[in-house]
C-alpha positions in Angstrom: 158.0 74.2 133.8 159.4 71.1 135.7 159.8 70.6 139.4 161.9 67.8 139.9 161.9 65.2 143.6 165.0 64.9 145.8 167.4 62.4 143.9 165.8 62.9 140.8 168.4 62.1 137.6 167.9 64.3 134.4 168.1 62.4 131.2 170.5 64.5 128.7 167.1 65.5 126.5 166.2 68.1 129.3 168.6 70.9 128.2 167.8 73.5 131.1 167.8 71.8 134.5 168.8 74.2 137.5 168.8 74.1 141.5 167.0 77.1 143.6 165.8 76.2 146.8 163.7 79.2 147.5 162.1 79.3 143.7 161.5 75.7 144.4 159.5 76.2 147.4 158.1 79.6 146.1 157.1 77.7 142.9 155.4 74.5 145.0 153.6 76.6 147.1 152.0 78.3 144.4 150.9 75.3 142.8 149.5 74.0 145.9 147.6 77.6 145.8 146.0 76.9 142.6 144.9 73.5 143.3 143.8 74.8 146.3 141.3 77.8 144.5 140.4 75.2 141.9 139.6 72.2 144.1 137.7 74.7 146.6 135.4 76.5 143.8 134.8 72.8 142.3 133.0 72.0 146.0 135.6 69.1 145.8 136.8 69.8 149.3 136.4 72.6 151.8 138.1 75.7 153.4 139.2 74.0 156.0 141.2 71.0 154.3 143.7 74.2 153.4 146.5 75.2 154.9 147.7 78.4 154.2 145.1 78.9 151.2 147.1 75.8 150.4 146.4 72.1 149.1 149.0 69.6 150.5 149.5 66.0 149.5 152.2 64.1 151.4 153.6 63.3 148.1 154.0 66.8 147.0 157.5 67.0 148.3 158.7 63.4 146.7 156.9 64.3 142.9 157.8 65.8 139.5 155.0 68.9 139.0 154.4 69.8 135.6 153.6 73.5 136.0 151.6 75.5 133.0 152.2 79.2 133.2 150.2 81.8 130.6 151.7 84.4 128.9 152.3 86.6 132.2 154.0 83.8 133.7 151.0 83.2 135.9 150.7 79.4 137.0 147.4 78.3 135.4 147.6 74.4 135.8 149.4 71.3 137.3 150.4 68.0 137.3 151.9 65.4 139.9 154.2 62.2 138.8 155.0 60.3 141.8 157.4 57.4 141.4 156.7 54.4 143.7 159.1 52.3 145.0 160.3 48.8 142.9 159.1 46.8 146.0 156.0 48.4 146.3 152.8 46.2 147.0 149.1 47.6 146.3 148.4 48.7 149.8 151.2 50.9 149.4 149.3 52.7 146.6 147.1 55.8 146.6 145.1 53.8 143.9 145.0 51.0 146.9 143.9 53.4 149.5 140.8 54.6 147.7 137.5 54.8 148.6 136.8 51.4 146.7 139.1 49.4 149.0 136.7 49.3 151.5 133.7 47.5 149.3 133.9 44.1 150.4 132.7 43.3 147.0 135.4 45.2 144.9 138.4 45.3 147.5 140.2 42.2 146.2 139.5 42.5 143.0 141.5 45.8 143.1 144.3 44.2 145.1 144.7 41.6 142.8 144.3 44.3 139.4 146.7 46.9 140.8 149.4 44.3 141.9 149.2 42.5 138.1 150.0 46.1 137.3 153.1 46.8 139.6 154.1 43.1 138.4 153.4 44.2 134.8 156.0 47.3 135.5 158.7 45.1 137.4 158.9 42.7 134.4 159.5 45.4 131.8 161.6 47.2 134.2 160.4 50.5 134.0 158.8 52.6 137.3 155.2 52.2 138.5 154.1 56.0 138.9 150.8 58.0 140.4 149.2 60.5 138.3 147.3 63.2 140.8 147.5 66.0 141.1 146.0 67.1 138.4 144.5 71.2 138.6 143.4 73.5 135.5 142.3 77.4 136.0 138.9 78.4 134.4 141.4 80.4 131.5 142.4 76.8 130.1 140.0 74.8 131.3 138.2 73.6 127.7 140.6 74.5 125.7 143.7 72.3 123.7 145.9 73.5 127.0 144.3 71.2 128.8 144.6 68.3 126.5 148.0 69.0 126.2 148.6 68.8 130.2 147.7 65.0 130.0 149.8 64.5 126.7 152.9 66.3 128.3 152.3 63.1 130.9 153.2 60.4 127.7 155.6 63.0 127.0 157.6 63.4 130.0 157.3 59.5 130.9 158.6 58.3 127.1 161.9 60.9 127.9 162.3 59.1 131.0 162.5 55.5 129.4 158.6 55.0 129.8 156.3 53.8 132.8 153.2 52.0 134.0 151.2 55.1 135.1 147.8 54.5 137.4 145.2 57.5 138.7 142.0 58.1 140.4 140.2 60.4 138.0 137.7 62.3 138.3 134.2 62.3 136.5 133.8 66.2 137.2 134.2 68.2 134.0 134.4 65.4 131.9 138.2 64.9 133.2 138.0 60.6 133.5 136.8 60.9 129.7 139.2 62.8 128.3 141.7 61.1 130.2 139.9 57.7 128.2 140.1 59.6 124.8 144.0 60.0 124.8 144.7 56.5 125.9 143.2 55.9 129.7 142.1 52.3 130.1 140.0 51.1 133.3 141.6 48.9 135.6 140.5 45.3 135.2 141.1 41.5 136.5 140.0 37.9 134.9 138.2 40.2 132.6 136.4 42.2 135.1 136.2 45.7 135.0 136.6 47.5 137.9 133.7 50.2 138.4 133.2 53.9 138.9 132.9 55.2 142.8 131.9 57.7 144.9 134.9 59.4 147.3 133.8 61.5 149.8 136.7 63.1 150.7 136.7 65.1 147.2 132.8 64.7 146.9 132.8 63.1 143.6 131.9 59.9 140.8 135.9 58.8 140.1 137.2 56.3 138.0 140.3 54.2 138.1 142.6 54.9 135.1 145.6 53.1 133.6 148.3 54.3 131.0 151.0 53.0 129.7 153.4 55.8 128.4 154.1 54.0 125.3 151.4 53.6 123.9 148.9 57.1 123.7 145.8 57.0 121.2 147.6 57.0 117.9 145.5 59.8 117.0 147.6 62.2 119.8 150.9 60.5 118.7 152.4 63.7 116.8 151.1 65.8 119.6 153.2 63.8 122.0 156.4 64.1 119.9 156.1 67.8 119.8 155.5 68.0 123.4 158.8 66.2 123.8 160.5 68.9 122.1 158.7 71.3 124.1 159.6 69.7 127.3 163.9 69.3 126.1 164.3 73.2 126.5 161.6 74.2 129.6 163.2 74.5 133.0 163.6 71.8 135.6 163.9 73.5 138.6 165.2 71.4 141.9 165.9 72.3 145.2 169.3 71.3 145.9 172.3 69.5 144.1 174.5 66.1 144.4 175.4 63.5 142.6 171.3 62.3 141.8 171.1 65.4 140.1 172.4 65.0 136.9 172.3 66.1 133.5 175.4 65.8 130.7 173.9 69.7 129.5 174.0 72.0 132.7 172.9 74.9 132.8 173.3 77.6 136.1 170.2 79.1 137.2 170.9 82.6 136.0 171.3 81.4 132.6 167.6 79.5 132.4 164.7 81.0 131.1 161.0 80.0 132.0 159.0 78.9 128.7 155.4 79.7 128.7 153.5 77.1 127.1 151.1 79.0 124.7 
C-alpha cells in the first residue's frame, strides 16, 4: 500500500488511488507504531523519543509511505520518499543535517558532494528525494520481503519519471550493504569518498547512500519490472482531494481493495 503527500499527482499506471482522511491517519499512525517497536527493540533510540508509542519525523506528513502488510493485513514494514523542493540547497537536506556536518574535516566535502547531486537532478529535471524511513518487523526481516522494500523504491521512482534518491543508511543488520548490492553508491567529491559515521541520535555506524532510480544492479532489473506491476494495482490512499490529486483511472474508496504483498 501507498500513502500519498498533500498535492501529490498520480501517474495513470497507478490504477487504484482513493481519498480517506481517517484511514489515512489511521494507516500513518500505525506505521509510525511499527517504526517505533522496531527502532526501540534495535536500541536505536529510546522510550522516550516516542509519542504515543509513536515515531514521528517532521516529514512524515509531506512523504509517500510504502507500507508492507502480511497476509492478515498486519503492517510489517515501511518506507519514506520525501520530495525536496527544486530550489533546495544542501543545508536544507536531512543528508546535510547529519551528524557528519559537524566534522570540520568532512563538512564541506559533503556540502560540495550533496549540492553536485541536487545540481545533477536540476539538469535532468527530475526530483531530488530522501529515502528514510525505512522499518522491517522480525517476520520479514532476512527474507526476499525485505529486498523487495528497497526494489519497490526503483520501482515506484521509474513510475514517477525517475529521481536522484540520497539516504543515511544504516550499518545495523547489514541494511547500508544491501542497500550497496542493489545499486547504492557512496557519496563522493573530486574523487573522495565520503566516510562511514557514528550518529548518536540513532546510536549507530551509518553510511551515506546515493541511487539513481534508473539505473538498479542489472542483476535486480526483472525484479524491478515486476514490482511495477505490483505497485499499478495496490492502493494509494490520500487524505483529501483537489485538483493535485489526479489520476485518468479513478477509483472511489469503496471499490479499492488492499493487496498484500506476499
Amino acid at each position: 500500500m501507498l500513502l500519498a503527500p498533500p498535492g501529490a499527482h498520480i501517474p495513470a499506471a497507478f490504477t487504484r488511488p482513493q481519498v480517506d482522511w481517517t484511514r489515512y491517519w489511521s494507516l500513518l499512525h500505525e506505521m509510525q507504531r511499527l517504526r517505533g517497536q522496531v527502532y526501540l527493540r534495535d536500541g536505536a533510540i529510546r522510550k522516550s523519543a516516542l509519542v504515543d508509542g509513536r515515531h514521528e519525523s517532521d516529514l512524515d506528513g509531506s512523504s509517500w509511505h510504502l507500507l508492507v502488510l502480511n497476509a492478515q493485513n498486519r503492517m510489517c514494514g515501511c518506507a519514506r520518499f520525501y520530495e525536496y523542493s527544486r530550489s533546495a540547497i544542501a543545508g536544507d537536506l536531512k543528508a546535510g543535517r547529519c551528524a557528519l556536518s559537524l566534522s570540520p574535516q568532512w563538512s564541506d566535502t559533503l556540502s560540495a558532494a550533496l549540492e553536485a547531486e541536487l545540481a545533477f537532478s536540476r539538469d535532468l529535471d527530475r526530483p531530488c528525494v530522501d529515502l528514510g524511513g525505512w522499518a522491517l518487523d522480525e517476520e520479514i526481516r532476512g527474507t526476499t520481503e525485505a529486498l523487495r522494500v528497497t526494489l519497490g523504491t526503483y520501482a515506484f521512482w521509474q513510475m514517477r519519471g525517475n529521481a536522484v534518491c540520497l539516504s543515511t543508511a544504516t550499518r545495523r543488520h547489514c541494511a547500508s550493504s544491501i542497500l550497496r548490492r542493489i545499486g547504492g553508491h557512496s557519496l563522493r567529491h573530486n574523487g573522495i569518498e565520503l566516510p562511514a559515521y557514528y550518529d548518536p541520535q540513532y546510536n549507530c555506524e551509518m553510511e551515506l547512500l546515493k541511487f539513481y532510480s534508473w539505473a538498479p544492479n542489472p542483476r535486480y532489473a526483472i525484479w524491478v519490472s515486476r514490482m511495477k506491476e505490483e505497485l499499478s494495482q495496490i492502493s494509494i490512499v490520500a487524505r483529501h482531494s483537489g485538483p493535485e490529486f489526479s489520476c485518468q483511472d479513478w477509483h472511489p474508496a469503496s471499490a479499492s481493495a488492499t493487496i498484500a504483498w506476499k
